[in-house]
DOLO-977860 format. One record per residue (C-alpha): x, y, z; residue in one letter. Coordinates in steps of 0.02 Angstrom, whole numbers. Layout:
! residues N
X:Y:Z:a;
...
This chain:
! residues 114
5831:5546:7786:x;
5884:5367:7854:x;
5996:5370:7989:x;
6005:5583:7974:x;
6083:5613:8156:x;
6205:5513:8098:x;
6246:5605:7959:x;
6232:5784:7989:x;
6401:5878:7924:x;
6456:5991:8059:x;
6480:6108:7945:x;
6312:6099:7882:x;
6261:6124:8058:x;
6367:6305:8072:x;
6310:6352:7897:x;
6121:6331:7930:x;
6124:6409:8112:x;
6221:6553:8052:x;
6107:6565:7898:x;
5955:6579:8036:x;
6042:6717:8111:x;
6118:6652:8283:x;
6265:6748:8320:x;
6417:6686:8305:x;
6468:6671:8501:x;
6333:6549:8509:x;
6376:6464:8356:x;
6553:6434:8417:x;
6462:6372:8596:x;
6331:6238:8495:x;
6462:6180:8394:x;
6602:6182:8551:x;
6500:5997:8618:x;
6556:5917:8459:x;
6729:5937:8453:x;
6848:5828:8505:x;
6697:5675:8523:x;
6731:5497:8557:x;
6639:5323:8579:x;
6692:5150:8561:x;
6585:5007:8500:x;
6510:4888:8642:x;
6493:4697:8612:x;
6455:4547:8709:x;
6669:4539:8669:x;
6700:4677:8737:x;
6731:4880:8672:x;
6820:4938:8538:x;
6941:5091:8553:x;
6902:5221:8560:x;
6899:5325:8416:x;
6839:5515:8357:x;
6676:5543:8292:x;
6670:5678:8145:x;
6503:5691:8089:x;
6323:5689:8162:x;
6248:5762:8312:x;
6238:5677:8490:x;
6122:5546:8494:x;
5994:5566:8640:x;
6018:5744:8663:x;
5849:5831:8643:x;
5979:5975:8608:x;
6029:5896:8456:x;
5833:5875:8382:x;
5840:6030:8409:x;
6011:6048:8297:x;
5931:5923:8171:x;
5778:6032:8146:x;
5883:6193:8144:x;
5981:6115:7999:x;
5828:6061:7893:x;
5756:6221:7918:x;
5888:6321:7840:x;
5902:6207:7688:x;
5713:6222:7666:x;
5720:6401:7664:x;
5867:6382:7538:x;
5728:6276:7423:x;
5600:6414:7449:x;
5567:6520:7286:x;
5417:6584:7312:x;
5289:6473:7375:x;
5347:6334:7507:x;
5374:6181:7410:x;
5445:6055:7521:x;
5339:5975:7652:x;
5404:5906:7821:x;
5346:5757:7923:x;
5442:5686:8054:x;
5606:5624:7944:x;
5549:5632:7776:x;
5570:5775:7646:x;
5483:5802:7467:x;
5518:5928:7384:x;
5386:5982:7246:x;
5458:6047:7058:x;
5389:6039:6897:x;
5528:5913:6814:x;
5663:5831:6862:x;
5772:5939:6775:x;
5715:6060:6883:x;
5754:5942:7037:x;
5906:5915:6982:x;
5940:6101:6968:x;
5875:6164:7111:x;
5976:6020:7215:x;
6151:6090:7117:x;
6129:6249:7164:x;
6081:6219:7356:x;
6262:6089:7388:x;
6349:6226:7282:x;
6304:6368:7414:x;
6327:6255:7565:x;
């Protein structure tokens, strides 16, 4: 999970809070802080322009560790069969199946319902 604040779909970020049962006011409120972002690109040179930023969370928020967790959270639940078989440390993931064609499966069918 390299670089995961970076990468964190907004979309991905409504889908798992809604999926953890926040209701929808606050949903619209969390996800409010990311619209409309910008940054530019410092250098010894000088900044870039500015431009819009589309994906990830805010870097340096503790709010958005909190988004980050919230977000693996709901796609570990969405792993879940019966037993927990994913394990969480800091930013790193495994997931625990039998085969790989069960990996592969079970990965299909959680980016199909997100």
């Amino acid at each position: 999970m390299k670089k995961a604040f970076d990468r964190v779909p907004r979309e991905g970020i409504r889908w798992a809070v809604r999926n953890l049962g926040v209701e929808e006011w606050l949903v619209s409120a969390v996800l409010s802080m990311h619209i409309g972002a910008k940054t530019v690109v410092r250098t010894v040179y000088g900044n870039s322009n500015c431009f819009k930023v589309k994906v990830g969370v805010h870097r340096g928020s503790a709010f958005s560790l909190l988004l980050f967790l919230t977000d693996m959270e709901a796609l570990c639940r969405e792993f879940r069969v019966a037993l927990p078989w994913e394990l969480l440390f800091a930013d790193d993931l495994v997931v625990i199946i039998e085969t790989e064609h069960g990996l592969i499966r079970r990965l299909n069918e959680w980016k199909d319902n997100v």
